[in-house]
C-alpha positions as CSV (number, residue, x, y, z in Angstrom):
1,X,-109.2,24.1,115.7
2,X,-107.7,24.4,112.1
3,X,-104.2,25.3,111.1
4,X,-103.6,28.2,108.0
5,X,-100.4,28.6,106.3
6,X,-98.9,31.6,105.4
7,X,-95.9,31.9,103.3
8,X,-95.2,35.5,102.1
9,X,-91.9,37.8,102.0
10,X,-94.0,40.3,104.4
11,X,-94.6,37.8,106.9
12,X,-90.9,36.1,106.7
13,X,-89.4,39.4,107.6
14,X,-92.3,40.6,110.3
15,X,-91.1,37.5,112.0
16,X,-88.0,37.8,112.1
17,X,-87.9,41.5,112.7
18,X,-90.2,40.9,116.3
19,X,-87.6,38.5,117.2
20,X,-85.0,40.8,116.6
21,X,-86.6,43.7,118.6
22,X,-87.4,41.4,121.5
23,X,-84.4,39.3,122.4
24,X,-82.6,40.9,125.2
25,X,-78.6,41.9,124.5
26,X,-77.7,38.4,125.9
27,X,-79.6,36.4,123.7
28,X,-78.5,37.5,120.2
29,X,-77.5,40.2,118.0
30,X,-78.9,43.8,118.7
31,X,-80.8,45.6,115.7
32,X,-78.1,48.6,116.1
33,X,-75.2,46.0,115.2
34,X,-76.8,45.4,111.5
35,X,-78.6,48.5,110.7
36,X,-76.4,49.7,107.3
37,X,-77.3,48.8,103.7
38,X,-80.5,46.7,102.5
39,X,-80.9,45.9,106.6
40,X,-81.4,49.0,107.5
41,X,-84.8,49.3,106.0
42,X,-86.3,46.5,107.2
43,X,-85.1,47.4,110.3
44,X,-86.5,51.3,109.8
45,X,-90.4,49.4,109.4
46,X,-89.9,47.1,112.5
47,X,-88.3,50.4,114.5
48,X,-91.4,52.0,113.4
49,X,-93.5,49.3,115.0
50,X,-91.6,48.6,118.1
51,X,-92.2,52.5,118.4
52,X,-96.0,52.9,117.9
53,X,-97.0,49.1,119.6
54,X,-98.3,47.6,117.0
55,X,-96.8,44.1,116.4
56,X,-100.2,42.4,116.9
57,X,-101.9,44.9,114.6
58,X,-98.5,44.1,112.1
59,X,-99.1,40.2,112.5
60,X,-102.8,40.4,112.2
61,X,-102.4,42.1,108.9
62,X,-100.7,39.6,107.5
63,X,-102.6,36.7,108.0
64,X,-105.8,38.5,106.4
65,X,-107.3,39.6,110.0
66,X,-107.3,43.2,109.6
67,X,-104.2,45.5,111.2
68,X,-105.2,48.9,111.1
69,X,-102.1,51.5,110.8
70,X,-99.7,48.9,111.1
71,X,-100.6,47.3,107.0
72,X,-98.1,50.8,106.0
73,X,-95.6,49.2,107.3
74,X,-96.5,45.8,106.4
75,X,-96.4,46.7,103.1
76,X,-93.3,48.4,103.2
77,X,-91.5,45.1,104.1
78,X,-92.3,43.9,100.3
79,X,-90.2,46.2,98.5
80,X,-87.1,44.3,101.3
81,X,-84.9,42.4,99.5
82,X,-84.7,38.4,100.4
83,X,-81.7,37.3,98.0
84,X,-83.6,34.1,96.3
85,X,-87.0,34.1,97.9
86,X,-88.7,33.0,94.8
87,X,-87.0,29.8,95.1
88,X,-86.9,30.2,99.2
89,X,-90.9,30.8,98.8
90,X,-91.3,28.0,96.9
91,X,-89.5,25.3,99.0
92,X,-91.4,26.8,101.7
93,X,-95.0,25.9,99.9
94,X,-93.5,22.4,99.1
95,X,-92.5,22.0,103.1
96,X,-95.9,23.5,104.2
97,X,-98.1,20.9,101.7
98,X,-96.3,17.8,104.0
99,X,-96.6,19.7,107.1
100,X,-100.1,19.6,106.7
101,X,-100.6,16.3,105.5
102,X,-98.6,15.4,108.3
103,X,-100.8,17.5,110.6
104,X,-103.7,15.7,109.6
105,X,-102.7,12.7,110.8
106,X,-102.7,13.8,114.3
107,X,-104.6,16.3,114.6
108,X,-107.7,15.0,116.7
109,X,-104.8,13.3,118.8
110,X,-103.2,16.6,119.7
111,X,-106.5,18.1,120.3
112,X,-107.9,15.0,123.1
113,X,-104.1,14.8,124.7
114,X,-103.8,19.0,125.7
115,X,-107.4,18.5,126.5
116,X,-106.1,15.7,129.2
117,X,-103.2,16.8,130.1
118,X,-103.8,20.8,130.4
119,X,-106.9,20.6,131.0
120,X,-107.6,23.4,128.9
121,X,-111.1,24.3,127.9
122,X,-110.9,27.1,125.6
123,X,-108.9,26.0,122.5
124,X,-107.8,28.5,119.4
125,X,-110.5,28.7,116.3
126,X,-107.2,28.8,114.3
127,X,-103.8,28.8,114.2
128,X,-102.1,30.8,111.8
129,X,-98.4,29.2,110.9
130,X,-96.0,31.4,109.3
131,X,-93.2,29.4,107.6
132,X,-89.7,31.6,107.0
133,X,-86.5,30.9,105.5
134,X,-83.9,29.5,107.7
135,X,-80.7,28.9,106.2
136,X,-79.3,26.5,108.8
137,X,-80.5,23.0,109.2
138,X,-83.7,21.6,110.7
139,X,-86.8,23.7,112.1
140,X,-87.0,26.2,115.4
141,X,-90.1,28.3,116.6
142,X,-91.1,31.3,118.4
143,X,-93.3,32.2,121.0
144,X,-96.8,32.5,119.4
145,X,-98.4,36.1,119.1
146,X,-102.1,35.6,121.0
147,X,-105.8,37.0,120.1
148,X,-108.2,36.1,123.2
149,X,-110.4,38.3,121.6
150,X,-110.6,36.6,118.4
151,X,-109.4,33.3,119.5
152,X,-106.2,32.5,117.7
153,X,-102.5,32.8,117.5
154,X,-99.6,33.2,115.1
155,X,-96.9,31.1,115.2
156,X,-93.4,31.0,113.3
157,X,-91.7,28.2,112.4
158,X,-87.9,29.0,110.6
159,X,-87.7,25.8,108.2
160,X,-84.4,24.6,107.0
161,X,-82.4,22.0,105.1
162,X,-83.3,18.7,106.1
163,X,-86.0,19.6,108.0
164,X,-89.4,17.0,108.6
165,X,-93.0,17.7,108.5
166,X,-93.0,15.6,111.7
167,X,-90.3,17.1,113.2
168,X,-92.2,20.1,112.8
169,X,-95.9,19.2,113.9
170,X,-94.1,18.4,117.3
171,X,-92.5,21.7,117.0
172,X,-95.8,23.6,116.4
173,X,-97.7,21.8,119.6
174,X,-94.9,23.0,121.5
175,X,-95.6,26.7,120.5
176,X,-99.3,25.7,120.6
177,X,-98.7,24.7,124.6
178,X,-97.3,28.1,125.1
179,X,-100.4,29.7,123.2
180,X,-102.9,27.8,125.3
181,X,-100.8,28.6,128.4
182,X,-102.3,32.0,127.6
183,X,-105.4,31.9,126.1
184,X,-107.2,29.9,129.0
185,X,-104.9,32.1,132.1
186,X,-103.3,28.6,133.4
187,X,-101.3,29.1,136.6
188,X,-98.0,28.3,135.3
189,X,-95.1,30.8,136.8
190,X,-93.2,32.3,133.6
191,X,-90.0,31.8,135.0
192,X,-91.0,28.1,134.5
193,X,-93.5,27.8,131.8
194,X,-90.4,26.7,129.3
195,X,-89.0,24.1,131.4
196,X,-92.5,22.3,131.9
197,X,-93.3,22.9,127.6
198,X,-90.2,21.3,127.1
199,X,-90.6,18.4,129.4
200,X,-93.8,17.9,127.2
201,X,-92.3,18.4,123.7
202,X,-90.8,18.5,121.4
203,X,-89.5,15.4,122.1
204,X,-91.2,15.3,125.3
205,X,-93.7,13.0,127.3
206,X,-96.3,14.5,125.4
207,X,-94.4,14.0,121.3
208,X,-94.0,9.9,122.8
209,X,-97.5,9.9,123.7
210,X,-98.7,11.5,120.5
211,X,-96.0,9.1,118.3
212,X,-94.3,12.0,116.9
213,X,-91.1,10.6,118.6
214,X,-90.0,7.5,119.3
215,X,-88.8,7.9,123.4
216,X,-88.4,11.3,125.7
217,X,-85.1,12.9,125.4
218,X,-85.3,15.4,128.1
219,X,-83.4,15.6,131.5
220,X,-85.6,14.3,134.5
221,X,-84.5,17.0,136.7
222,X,-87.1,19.7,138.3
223,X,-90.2,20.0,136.9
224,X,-89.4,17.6,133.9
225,X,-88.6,14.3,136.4
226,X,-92.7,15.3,137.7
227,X,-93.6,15.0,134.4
228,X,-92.4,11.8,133.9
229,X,-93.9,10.8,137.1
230,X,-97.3,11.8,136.3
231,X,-97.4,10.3,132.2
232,X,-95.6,6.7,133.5
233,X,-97.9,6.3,136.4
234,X,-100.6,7.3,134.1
235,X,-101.6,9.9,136.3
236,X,-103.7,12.0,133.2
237,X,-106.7,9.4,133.4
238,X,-107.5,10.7,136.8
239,X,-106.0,14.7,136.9
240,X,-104.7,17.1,134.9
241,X,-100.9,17.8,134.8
242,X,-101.0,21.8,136.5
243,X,-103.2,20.2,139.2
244,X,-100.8,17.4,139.9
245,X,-98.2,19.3,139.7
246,X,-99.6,22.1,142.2
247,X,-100.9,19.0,144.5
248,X,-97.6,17.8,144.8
249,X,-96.0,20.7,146.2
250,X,-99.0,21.5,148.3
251,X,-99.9,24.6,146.6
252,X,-96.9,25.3,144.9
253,X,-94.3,24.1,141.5
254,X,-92.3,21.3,142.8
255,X,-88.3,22.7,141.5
């Protein structure tokens, strides 16, 4: 398992352009409300793939793993204007040299803990971490883009003002869960799949565990109050968490 940055105009606005196309009209702001001047042409490129299928093509390319007819459009995004990015890009490399010097520091940890606790036995060759711009405060993520075939997944973190390399290695094993979720088929319902992520981290059973937070600051409610059953009865030196949590609904989640 071994973590790549990538910090590139291409791959800031690939990024954001997938999570444009794919929120649904409640979530956020629709590509057809910002498609005049300098955004319409990113937003021409990311029609173009939405269009033709070929995000993970578009995401491969950019991280050096091929991408077939979607590196046209790739390349296309360079010529988008980013007001600043030279100075963006370079707060960007600073951030990324702590976040993996950070990373070190728990990596092995992260690896034996969602060994334990997911039980997972298929982990990603590598995970490729795409750091873009966000002009807000601290750090969010999204959903990682998956290879089974080739065994590892893209994942964006949007890094602000004030942000932490810690903050942020929490961050990505919460993105990681979601990955893994995938990668090795684990029978965790979609509808509920964020609700159990977040009862792990960030900030989670999982982020206390690790020491990447000091306490758990999530809701014990649902899913998340069996999650603090089964880490403060130590349940993970005897079972996995997705067995426990099917055992103690007899087959089923436990809501």
């Amino acid at each position: 398992m071994g973590v790549t940055l990538i910090v590139s105009k291409e791959a800031d606005v690939l990024a954001r352009l997938h999570d444009l196309f794919r929120l649904s009209p409640e979530d956020g702001v629709q590509p057809h409300l910002i498609y005049f001047g300098g955004a319409s042409r990113a937003l021409y490129y990311g029609w173009l793939i939405e269009r033709y299928g070929l995000w993970d093509e578009a995401f491969d390319y950019v991280v050096g793993r091929g991408g077939g007819r979607a590196r046209y459009y790739v390349e296309g995004l360079s010529d988008v204007e980013l007001f600043g990015w030279d100075d963006v890009e370079n707060e960007l490399r600073r951030f990324g040299n702590n976040f993996i010097e950070a990373y070190k520091g728990y990596e092995n940890d992260i690896r034996r803990w969602l060994g334990r606790v997911l039980g997972v036995r298929t982990f990603f060759d590598n995970e490729y971490v795409i750091l873009a711009f966000n002009p807000g405060r601290g750090v969010f993520g999204s959903i990682p883009r998956v290879s089974k075939v080739g065994r590892y997944a893209v994942i964006t973190l949007y890094v602000g003002v004030g942000a932490g390399a810690k903050e942020a290695v929490d961050l990505f094993v919460h993105e990681l869960i979601h990955g893994l979720i995938r990668l090795n088929n684990l029978p965790v319902p979609e509808e509920y799949e964020e609700e159990l992520v977040d009862a792990l981290c960030p900030e989670g059973w999982l982020s206390m565990v690790l020491g990447l937070s000091e306490g758990v600051r999530v809701e014990e409610s649902g899913i998340k109050a069996r999650v603090g059953e089964y880490f403060s009865n130590r349940h993970y030196e005897r079972v996995d968490l997705i067995t426990y949590l099917m055992g103690r609904a007899r087959g089923g989640y436990v809501m």
